[in-house]
Backbone bond lengths (Angstrom), bond angles and torsions (degrees), N, CA, C in turn:
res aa  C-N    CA-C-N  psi(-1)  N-CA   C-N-CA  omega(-1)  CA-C   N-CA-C  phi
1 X - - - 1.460 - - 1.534 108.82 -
2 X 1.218 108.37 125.04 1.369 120.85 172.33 1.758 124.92 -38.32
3 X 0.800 137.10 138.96 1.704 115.10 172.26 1.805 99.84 -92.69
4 X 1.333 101.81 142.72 1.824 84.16 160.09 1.750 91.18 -149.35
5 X 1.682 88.91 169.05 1.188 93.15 -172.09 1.513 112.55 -131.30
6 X 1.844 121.54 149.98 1.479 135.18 -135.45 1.277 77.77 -140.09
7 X 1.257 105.93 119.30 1.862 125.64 167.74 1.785 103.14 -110.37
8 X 1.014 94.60 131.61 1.991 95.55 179.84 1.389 115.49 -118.25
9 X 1.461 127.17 141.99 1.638 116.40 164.46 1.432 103.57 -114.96
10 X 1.219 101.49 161.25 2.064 99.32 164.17 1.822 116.96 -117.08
11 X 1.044 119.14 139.99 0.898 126.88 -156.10 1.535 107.71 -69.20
12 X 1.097 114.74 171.79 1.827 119.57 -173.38 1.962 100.59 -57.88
13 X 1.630 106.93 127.16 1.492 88.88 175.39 1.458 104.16 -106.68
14 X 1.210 138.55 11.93 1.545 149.19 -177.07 1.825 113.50 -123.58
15 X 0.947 88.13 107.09 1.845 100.17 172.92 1.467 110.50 -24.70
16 X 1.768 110.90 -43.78 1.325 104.10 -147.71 1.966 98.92 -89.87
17 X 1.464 114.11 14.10 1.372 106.45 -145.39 1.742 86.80 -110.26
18 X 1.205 112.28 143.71 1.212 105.93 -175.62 1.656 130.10 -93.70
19 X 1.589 89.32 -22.65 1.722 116.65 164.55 1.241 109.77 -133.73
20 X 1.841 110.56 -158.73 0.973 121.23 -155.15 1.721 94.63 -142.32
21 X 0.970 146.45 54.51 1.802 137.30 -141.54 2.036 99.41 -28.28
22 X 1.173 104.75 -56.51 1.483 110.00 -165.27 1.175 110.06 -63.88
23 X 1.639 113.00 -22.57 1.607 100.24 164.06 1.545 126.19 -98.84
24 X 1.659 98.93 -5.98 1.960 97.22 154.06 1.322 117.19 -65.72
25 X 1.173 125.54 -17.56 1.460 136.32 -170.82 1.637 114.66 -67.80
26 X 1.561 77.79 -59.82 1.582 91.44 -179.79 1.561 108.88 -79.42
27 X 1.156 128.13 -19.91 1.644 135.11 174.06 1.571 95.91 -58.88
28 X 1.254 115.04 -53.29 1.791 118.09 -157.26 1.949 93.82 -85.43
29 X 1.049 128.85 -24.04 1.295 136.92 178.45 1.772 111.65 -67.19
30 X 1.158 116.33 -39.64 1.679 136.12 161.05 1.452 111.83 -53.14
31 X 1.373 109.71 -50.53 1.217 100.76 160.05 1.658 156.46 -101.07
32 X 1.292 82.98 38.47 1.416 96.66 169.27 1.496 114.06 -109.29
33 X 1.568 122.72 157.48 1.280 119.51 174.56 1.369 140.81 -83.98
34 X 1.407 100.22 1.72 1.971 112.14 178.01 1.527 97.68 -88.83
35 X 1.263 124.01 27.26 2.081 104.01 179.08 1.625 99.92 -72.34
36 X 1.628 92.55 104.58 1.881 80.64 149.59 1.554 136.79 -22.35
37 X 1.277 117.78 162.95 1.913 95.58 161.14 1.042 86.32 -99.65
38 X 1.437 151.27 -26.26 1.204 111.53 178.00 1.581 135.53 -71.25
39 X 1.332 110.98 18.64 1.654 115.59 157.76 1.106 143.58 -125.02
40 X 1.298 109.41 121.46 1.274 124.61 -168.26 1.187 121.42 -86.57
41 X 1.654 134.17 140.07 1.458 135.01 155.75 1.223 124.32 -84.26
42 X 1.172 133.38 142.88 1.358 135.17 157.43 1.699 118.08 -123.59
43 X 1.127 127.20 57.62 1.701 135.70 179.43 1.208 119.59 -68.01
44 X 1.457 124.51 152.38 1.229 147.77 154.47 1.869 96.15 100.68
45 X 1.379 127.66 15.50 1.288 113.44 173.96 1.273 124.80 -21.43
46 X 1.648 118.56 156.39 1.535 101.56 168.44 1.621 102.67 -91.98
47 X 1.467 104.26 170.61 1.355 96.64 175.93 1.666 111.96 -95.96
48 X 1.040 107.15 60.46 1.513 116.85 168.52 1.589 114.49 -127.22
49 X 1.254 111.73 117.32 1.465 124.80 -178.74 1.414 111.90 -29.86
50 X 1.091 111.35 -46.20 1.618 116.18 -152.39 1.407 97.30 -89.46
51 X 1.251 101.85 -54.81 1.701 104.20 -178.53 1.542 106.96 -54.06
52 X 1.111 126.18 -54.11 1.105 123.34 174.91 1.320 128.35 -56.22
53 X 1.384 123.33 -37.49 1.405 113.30 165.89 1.228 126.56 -40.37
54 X 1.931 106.03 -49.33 1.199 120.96 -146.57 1.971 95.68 -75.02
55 X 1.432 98.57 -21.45 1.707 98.38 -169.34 1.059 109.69 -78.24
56 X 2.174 135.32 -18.99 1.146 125.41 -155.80 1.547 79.14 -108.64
57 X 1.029 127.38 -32.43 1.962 127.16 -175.15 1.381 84.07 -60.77
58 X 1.368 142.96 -40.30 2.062 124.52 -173.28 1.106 99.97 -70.81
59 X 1.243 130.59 -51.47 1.285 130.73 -179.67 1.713 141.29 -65.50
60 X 1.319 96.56 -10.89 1.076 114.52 -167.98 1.707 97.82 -99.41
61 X 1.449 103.11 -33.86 1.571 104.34 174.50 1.775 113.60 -96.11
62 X 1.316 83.43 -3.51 2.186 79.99 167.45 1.322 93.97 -85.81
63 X 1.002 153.88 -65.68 1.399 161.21 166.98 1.435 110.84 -5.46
């Protein structure tokens, strides 16, 4: 089995905030042209536990 690897950000949890740093990271990381295939993004999570689990567990098994 292949290894691959799932980078995550969470989305802004304060009205007043305009980003997220860890998800400019991974925004400016998308666009570059060396991405392995073995890495995957998953950005803008919500910041709710549950919801969020349930989105990186889909992803983690589309993968």
């Amino acid at each position: 089995m292949k290894k691959r690897i799932l980078l995550t950000s969470f989305d802004i949890c304060l009205k007043y905030q305009l980003s997220n740093s860890s998800d400019d990271l991974l925004l400016e990381l998308t666009k570059l042209d060396l991405i392995p295939d073995d890495l995957s993004f998953l950005r803008q999570l919500p910041v709710d536990v549950q919801l969020a689990s349930t989105q990186v567990m889909e992803k983690i098994n589309a993968i």
